[in-house]
C-alpha positions as CSV (number, residue, x, y, z in Angstrom):
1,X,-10.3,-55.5,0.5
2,X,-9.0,-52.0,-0.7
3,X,-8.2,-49.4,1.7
4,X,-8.7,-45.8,1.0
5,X,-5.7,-44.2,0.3
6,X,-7.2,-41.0,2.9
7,X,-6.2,-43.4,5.9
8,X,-2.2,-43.3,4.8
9,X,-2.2,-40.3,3.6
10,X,-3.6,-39.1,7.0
11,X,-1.1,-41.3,9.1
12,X,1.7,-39.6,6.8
13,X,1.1,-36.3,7.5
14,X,0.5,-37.2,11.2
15,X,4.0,-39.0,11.3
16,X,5.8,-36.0,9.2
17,X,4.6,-33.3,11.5
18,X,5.5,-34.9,14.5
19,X,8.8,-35.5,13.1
20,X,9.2,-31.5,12.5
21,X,7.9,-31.1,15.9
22,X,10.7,-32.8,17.5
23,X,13.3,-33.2,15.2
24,X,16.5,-30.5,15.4
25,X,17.4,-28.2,13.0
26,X,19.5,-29.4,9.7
27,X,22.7,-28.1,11.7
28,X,22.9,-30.0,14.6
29,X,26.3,-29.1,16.6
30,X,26.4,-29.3,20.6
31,X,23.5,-27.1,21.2
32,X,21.1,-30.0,19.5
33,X,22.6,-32.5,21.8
34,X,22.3,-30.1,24.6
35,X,18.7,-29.8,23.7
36,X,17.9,-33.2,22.6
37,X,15.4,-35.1,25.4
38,X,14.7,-38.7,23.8
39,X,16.7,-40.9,21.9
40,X,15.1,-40.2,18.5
41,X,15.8,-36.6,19.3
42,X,19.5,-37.5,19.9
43,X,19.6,-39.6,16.9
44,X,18.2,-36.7,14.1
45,X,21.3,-34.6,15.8
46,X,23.4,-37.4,14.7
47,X,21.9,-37.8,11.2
48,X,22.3,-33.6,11.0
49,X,26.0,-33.8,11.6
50,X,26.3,-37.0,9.2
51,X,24.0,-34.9,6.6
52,X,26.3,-31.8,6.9
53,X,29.7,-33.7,6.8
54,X,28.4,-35.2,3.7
55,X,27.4,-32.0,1.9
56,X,30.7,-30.8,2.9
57,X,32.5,-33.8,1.4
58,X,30.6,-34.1,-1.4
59,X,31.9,-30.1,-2.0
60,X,35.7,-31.1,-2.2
61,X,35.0,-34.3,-4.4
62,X,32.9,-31.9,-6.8
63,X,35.7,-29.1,-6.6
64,X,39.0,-31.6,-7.0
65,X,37.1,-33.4,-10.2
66,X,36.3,-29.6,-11.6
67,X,40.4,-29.5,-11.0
68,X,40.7,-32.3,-12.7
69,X,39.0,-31.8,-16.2
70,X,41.3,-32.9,-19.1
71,X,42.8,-35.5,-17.2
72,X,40.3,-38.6,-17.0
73,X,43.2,-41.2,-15.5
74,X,43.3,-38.8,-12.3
75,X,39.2,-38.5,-12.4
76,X,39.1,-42.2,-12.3
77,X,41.4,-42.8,-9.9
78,X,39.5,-40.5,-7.9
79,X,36.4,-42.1,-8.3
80,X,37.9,-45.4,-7.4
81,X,39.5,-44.0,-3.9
82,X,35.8,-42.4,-2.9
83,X,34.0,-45.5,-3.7
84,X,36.5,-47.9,-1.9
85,X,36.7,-45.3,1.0
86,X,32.9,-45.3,1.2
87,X,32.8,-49.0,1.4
88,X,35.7,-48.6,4.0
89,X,33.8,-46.1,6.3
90,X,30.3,-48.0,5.6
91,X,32.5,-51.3,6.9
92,X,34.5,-49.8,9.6
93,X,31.3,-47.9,11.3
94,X,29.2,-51.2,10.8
95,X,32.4,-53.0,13.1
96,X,32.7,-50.4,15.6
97,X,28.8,-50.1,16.1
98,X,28.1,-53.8,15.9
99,X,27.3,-53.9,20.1
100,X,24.9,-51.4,19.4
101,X,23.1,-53.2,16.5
102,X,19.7,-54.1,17.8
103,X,19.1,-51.2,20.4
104,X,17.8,-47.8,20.3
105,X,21.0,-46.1,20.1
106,X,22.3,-47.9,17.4
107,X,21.2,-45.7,14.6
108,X,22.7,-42.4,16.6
109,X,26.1,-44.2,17.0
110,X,26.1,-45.4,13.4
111,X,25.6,-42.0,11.9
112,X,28.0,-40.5,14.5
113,X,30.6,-43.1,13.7
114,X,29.7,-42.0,9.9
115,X,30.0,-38.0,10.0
116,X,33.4,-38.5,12.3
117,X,34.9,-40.5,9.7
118,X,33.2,-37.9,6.7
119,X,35.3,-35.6,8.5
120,X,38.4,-36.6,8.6
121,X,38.2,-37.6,5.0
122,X,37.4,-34.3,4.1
123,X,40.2,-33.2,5.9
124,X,41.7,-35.2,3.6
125,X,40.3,-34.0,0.0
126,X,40.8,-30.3,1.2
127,X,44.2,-31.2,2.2
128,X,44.8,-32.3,-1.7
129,X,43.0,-29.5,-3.0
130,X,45.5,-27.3,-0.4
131,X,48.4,-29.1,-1.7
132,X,49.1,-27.4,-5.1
133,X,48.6,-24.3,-3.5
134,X,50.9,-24.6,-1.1
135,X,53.7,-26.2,-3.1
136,X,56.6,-24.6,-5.0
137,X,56.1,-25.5,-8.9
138,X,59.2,-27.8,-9.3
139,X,57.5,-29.7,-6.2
140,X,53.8,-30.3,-7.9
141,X,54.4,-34.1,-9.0
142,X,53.8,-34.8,-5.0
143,X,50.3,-33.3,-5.4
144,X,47.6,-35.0,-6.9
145,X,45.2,-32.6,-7.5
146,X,46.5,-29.4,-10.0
147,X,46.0,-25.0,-9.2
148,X,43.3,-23.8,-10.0
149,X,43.3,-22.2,-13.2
């Protein structure tokens, strides 16, 4: 038997606007939390902050490889250390949530665990972008990432 595709489609755009309805803004900071009154509520504030750490991050990869044009051993290097970091903060947040797994809260603490650790990497990749700026020249082989041009 075939179904009409009207019935999904209907239960899709039932699903999406309740969503909207209760789900924070793309920012979510303390005042989502503050206003958050269920767990899925408390869960898209989560995702926000992941979502915004991660656009923030993905910022400083994009301006250290634009630093780094000419020199593909660095940009591959680079690449290397953001995909084994990725599988290190995917592994680590997976260990520190694991008596969570199963429960309602699980997917707020795993995306909470995620955009603490996007953070302090990025404090990281800024750091190396901050480096060369704030080094003498004579001192630049300690910075990974070259000025600006």
């Amino acid at each position: 038997m075939k179904l009409s595709p009207l019935p999904s489609a209907f239960f899709s755009a039932c699903a999406l606007l309740l969503f909207s309805a209760t789900a924070p803004a793309a920012h979510a900071g303390p005042a989502c939390y503050d206003k958050a009154l269920t767990q899925a509520q408390l869960t898209a504030c989560a995702a926000a902050d992941l979502k915004e750490a991660d656009d923030r991050l993905n910022q400083l990869y994009r301006q250290m490889r634009d630093r780094m044009k000419g020199d593909e051993n660095a940009r591959t290097q680079l690449l290397d250390a953001q995909r084994k970091w990725l599988a290190f903060r995917d592994a680590e947040c997976a260990f520190q949530t694991t008596r969570s797994a199963g429960g309602s809260i699980h997917a707020m603490t795993v995306n909470a665990c995620l955009a603490e650790l996007t953070q302090a990497r990025t404090e990281a990749l800024q750091a190396h972008l901050d480096c060369a700026q704030q080094t003498r020249r004579q001192d630049m082989a300690v910075c990974a990432v070259p000025r600006p041009h």
